[in-house]
C-alpha positions in Angstrom: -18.7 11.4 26.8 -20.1 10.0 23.5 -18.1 7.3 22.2 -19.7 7.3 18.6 -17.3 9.2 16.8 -14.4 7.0 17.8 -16.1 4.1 16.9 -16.4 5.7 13.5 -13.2 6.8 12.9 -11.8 3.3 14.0 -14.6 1.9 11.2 -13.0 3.9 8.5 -10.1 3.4 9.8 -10.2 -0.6 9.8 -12.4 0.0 6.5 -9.3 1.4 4.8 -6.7 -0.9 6.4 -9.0 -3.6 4.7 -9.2 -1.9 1.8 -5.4 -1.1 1.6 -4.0 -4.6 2.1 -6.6 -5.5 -0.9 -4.4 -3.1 -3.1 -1.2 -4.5 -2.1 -1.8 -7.9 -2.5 -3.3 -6.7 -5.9 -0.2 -5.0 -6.9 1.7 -8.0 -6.0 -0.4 -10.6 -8.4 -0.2 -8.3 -11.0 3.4 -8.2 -10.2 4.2 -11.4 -10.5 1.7 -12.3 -13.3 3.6 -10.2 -15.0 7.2 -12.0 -14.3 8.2 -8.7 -12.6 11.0 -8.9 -9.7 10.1 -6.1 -6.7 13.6 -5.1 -7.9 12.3 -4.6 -11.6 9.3 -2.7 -10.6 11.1 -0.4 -7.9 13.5 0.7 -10.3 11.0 1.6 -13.3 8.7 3.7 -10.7 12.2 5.2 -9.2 12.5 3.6 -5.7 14.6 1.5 -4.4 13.8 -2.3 -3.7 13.9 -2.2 0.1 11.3 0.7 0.3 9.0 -0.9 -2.7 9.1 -4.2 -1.0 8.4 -2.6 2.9 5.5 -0.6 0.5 3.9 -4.4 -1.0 4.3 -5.9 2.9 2.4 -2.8 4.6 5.4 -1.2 6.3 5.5 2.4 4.5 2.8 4.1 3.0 3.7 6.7 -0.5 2.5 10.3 -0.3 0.0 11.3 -2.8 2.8 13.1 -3.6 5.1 11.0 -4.9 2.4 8.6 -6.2 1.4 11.2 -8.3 4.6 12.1 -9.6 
């Protein structure tokens, strides 16, 4: 059995876990050059603190859905 496609989906994979934590620790120095709480942000994009601050640590991921919305 060729192994190369799971190597390549684990690359991608790990390429957008690398490229996800970038975002989030984005988010959170823009956050906080800003002077903005979690609990400040969360409540002007409509979520509560809990769920924006498991979102900034890597715990949940946001549907494009909401995202968008």
């Amino acid at each position: 059995m060729d192994k190369t496609p799971k190597r390549e989906i684990n690359a991608r994979e790990q390429s957008a876990s690398v490229l996800a934590a970038a975002v989030r620790a984005r988010i959170v120095v823009t956050r906080k050059e800003q002077g903005l709480t979690a609990a400040a942000v969360a409540q002007q994009i409509g979520l509560s603190r809990p769920f924006y601050t498991q979102l900034e640590r890597g715990m949940r991921r946001l549907s494009m859905v909401r995202f968008l919305m």
